[in-house]
C-alpha positions as CSV (number, residue, x, y, z in Angstrom):
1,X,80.6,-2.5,36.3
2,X,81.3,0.7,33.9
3,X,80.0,4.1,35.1
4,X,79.6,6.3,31.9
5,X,78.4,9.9,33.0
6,X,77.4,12.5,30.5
7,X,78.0,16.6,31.0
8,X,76.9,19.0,29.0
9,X,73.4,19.2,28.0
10,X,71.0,22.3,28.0
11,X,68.7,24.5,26.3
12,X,69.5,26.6,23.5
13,X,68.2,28.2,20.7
14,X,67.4,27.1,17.3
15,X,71.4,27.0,15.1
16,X,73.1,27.0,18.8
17,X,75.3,25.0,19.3
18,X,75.9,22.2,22.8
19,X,78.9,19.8,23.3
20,X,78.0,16.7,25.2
21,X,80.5,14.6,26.8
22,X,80.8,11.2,28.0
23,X,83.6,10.3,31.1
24,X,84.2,6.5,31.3
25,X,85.0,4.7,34.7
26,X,87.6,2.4,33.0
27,X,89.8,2.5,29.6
28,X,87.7,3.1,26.3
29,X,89.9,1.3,24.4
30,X,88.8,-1.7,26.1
31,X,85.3,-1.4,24.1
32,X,85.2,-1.9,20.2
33,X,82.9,1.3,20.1
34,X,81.5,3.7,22.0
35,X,78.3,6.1,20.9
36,X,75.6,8.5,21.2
37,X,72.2,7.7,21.0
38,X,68.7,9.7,21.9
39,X,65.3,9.2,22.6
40,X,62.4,10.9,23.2
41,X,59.3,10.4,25.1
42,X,57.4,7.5,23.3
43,X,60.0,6.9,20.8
44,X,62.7,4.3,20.4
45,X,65.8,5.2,21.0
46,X,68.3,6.1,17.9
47,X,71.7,6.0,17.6
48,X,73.0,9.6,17.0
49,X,76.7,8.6,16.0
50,X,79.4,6.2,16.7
51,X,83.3,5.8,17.1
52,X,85.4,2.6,17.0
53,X,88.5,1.9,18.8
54,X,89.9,2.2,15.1
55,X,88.5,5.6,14.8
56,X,85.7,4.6,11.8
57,X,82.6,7.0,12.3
58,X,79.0,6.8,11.8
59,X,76.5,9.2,11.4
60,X,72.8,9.0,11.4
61,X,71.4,11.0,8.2
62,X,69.8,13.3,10.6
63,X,72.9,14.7,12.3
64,X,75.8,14.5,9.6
65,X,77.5,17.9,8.6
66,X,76.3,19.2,12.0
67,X,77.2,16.7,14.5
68,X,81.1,15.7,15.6
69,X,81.6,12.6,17.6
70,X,85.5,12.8,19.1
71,X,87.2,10.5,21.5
72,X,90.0,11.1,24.1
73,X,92.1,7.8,24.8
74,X,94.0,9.3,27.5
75,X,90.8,11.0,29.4
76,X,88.4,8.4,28.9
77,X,85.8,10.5,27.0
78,X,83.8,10.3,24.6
79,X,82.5,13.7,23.0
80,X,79.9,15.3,20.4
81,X,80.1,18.6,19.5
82,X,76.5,19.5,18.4
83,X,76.0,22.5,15.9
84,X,73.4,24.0,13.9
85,X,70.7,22.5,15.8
86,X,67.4,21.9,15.2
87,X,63.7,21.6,17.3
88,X,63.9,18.0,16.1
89,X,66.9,17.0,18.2
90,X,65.6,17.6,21.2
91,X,65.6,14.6,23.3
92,X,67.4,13.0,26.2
93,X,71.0,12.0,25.1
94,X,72.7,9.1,26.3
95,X,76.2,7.8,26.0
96,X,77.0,4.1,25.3
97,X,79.9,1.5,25.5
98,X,80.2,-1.8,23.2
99,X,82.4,-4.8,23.7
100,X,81.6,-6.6,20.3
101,X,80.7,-4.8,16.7
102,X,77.6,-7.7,16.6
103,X,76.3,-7.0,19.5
104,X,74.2,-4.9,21.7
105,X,75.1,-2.1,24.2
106,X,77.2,-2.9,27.2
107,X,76.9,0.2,29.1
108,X,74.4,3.3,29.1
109,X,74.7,6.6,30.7
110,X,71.9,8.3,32.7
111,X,71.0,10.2,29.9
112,X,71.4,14.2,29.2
113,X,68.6,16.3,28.0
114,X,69.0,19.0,25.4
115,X,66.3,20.9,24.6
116,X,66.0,23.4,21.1
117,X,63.3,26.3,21.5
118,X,62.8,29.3,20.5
C-alpha cells in the first residue's frame, strides 16, 4: 500500500498565494502520473493538474497561468504552488498516484483544505 500525505493547506486571502505538497511512501517514478485534484462539498471531484513520469503537464482551464504542479524524484513529492487565488478554489485538495495513463487513480491522499476569503 502507498501512503500519499499532503502539507500545506490554509486560509488566505483573495490573490494569496499556498503551496501544497504531496510526500509519497515509495518511489514516484514507479507511477506513470501523479496529480492534484479538488472537490467540494456536493460536487465531483476535478482534476486540478497533472505530471507524468516524462514531465508532460496538464492543467485544468481554471487554474492555468496561476497554478504550478512540480515534482521531486529524489524526495518523493509531488508539489503545486498555488498563486493568484480565487473564492472559487476553495475546496479540499487531494493528491493522487496512477500506475497506467488509461486508467483510474491508484492512490489518494487524505485531502487538504484551502480556503479563499476575504
Amino acid at each position: 500500500q502507498v501512503q500519499l500525505v499532503e502539507s500545506g493547506g490554509g486560509s488566505v486571502q483573495p490573490g494569496g498565494s499556498l503551496r501544497l505538497s504531496c510526500a509519497a511512501s515509495r518511489s514516484i517514478l514507479s507511477f506513470n502520473d501523479m496529480g492534484w485534484y479538488r472537490q467540494v462539498s456536493g460536487k465531483e471531484r476535478e482534476l486540478v493538474a497533472r505530471i507524468t513520469r516524462g514531465g508532460n503537464i496538464f492543467y485544468a482551464d481554471s487554474v492555468k497561468g496561476r497554478f504550478t504542479i512540480s515534482r521531486d524524484n529524489a524526495k518523493n513529492t509531488v508539489n503545486l504552488q498555488m498563486n493568484s487565488l480565487k473564492p472559487d478554489d476553495t475546496a479540499v485538495y487531494y493528491c493522487s498516484a496512477r500506475y497506467s495513463p488509461y486508467g483510474s487513480v491508484n492512490f489518494w491522499g487524505q485531502g487538504t483544505q484551502v480556503t479563499v476569503s476575504s
